[in-house]
N, C-alpha and C positions, 0 to 999 in steps of 0.2 A: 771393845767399846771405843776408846781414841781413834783406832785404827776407822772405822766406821765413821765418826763425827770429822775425822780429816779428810776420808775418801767425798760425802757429802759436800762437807764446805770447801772442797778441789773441784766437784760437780758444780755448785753455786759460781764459781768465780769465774770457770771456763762460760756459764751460760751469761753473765753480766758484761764481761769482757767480750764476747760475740759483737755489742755494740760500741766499742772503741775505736776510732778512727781507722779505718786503712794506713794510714800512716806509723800509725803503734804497733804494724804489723810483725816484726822483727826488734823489736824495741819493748815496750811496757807489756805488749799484751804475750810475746812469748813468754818474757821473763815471770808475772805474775801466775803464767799457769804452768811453767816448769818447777818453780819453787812451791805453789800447793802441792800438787801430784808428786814432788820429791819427798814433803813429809811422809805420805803415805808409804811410798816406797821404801823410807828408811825405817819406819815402826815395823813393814813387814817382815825387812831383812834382819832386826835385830832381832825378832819374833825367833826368826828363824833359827839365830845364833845364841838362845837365850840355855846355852848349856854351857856357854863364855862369857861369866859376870863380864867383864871388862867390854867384849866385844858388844854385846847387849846394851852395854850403858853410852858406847861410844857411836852405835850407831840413833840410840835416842837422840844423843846431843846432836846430831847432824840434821834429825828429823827437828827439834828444838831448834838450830839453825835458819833451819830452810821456814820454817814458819814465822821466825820474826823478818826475816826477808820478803815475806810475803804481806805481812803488814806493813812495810818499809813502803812495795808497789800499790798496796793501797792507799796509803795515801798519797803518793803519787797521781794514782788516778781521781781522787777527791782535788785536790790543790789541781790537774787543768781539766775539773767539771766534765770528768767522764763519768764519776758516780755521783750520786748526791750522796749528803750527810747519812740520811737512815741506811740507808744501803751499805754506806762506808762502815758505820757504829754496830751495822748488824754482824756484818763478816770481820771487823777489827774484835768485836767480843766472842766469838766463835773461835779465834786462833788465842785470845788468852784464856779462855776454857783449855783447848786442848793444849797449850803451852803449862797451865796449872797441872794437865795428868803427866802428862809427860817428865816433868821435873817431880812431880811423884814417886814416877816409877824407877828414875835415874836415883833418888835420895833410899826409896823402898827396894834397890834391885833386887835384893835377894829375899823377896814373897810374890817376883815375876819370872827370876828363874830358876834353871833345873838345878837340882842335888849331881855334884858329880862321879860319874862310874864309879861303883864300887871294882874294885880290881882282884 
């Protein structure tokens, strides 16, 4: 479910940020959508690693990371009126949705990951 509502609101940002200046080319509009699409990448990897409490929690916190980074570039792009306000409030409440599971799942790790080998 996070893992979905971050890949979405990564889709939403790359498609709003399409109309950001040429100029923000390398600057705001990379940065805004390497840090969405990193959340995702780090929920999937720690998915992956979820047989290593630690590993598992440590790649949430990177995806937890990368997401208030991405609210950081948000308003960035509200303060020089590259998004307006609804736009801003819609996708700034979308990253503390998934910031709320995420910090869930870091506090509940172990009812997301596995039981380790019996030997």
């Amino acid at each position: 479910m996070v893992y979905q509502k971050a890949f979405d609101t990564a889709m939403e940002i790359y498609r709003v940020s399409r109309s950001f200046p040429p100029e923000e080319r390398y600057s705001l509009t990379s940065q805004i959508i390497r840090s969405s699409r990193s959340v995702c990448g780090n929920i999937a990897e720690g998915w992956r690693k979820r047989r290593y409490p630690k590993l598992f929690e440590n790649k949430l916190t990177d995806a937890d990371g990368e997401a208030t980074e991405t609210q950081n570039w948000l308003n960035f792009a509200l303060a020089c009126d590259y998004i307006d306000n609804k736009t801003h409030n819609r996708i700034y409440e979308e990253y503390n949705e998934i910031l709320s599971i995420i910090t869930s799942m870091i506090i509940n790790s172990d009812k997301w990951t596995l039981p380790p080998k019996k030997k």
